[in-house]
N, C-alpha and C positions, 0 to 999 in steps of 0.2 A: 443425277439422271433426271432428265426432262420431263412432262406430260407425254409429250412426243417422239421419244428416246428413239430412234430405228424405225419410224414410220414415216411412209414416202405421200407427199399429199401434192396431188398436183392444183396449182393455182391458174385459174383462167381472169382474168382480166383485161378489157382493152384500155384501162385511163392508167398510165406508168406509176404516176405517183402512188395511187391505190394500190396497185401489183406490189411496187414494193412495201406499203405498210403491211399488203397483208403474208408477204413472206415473211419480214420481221416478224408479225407476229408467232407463224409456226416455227420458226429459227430461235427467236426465243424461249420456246418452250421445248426444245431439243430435236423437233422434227425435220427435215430433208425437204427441201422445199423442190418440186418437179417443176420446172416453166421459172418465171411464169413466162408466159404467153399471153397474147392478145385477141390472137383468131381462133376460131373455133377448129377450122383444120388443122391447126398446126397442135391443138390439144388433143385431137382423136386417135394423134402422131406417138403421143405420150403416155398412151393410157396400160402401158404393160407394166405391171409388178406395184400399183399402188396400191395406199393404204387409205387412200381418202383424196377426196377436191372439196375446193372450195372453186364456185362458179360464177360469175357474174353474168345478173340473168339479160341485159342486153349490152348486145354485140355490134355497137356501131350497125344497126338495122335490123340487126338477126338479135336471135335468141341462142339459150345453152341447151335448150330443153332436150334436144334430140342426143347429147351427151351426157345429159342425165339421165336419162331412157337407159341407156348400155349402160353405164357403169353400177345402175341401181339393177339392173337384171343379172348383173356381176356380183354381185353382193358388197359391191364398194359404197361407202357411207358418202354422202353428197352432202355438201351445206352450199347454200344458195348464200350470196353477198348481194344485197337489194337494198334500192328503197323502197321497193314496192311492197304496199300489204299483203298479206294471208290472202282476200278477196279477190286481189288483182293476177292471181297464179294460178292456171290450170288445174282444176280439182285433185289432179293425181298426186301435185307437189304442196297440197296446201297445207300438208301438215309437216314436213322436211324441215330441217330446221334452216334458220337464216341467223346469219349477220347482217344488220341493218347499218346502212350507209348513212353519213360516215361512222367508221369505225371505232369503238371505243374498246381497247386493250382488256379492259376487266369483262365486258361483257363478248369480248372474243375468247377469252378464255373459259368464262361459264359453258358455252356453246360446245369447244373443246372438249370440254369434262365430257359436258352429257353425251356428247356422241362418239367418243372413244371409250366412256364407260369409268372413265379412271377419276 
């Protein structure tokens, strides 16, 4: 059984290759990957019966933030996927956890633990 056993976490990403590293990484740890997805619309499309996102905070111009608004007023756990620092993010998310770009497997799974608890 996985960290992620039966939890649905939708992934927002617009660069493909990233999308898929970072489904592999909740696929490897037993999780349901929702998307991914590139645009922000087509994630708003997805957001019924999750268990978690992970976001990419820009959007080929746009940002996630206004999907991270809902789904944190939902009480779904949000992880941001950035290179941008703690300073460079809106005060309300600047304490959210991230995945910093690019991705490093072990410290995608530290991130994992502490916000699924497990």
């Amino acid at each position: 059984m996985g960290l992620l056993s039966g939890r649905r976490i939708l992934v927002l990403e617009d660069q493909y290759l990233i999308a898929i590293s970072v489904a592999e990484l909740i696929e490897s740890h037993g999780g349901t990957v929702v998307g991914p997805v590139g645009r922000l619309q087509d994630a708003f499309a997805l957001t019924e019966d999750l268990d978690g996102a992970i976001l990419d905070v820009n959007l080929n111009g746009s940002d996630s933030f206004e999907l991270a608004d809902r789904l944190i007023a939902e009480g779904i756990p949000v992880i941001f996927h950035t290179g941008r620092a703690p300073s460079e993010m809106p005060e309300r998310f600047a304490r959210l956890p991230r995945l910093e770009k690019p991705l490093s497997a072990s410290a995608g799974e530290r991130v994992l633990r502490r916000v699924f608890g497990l």
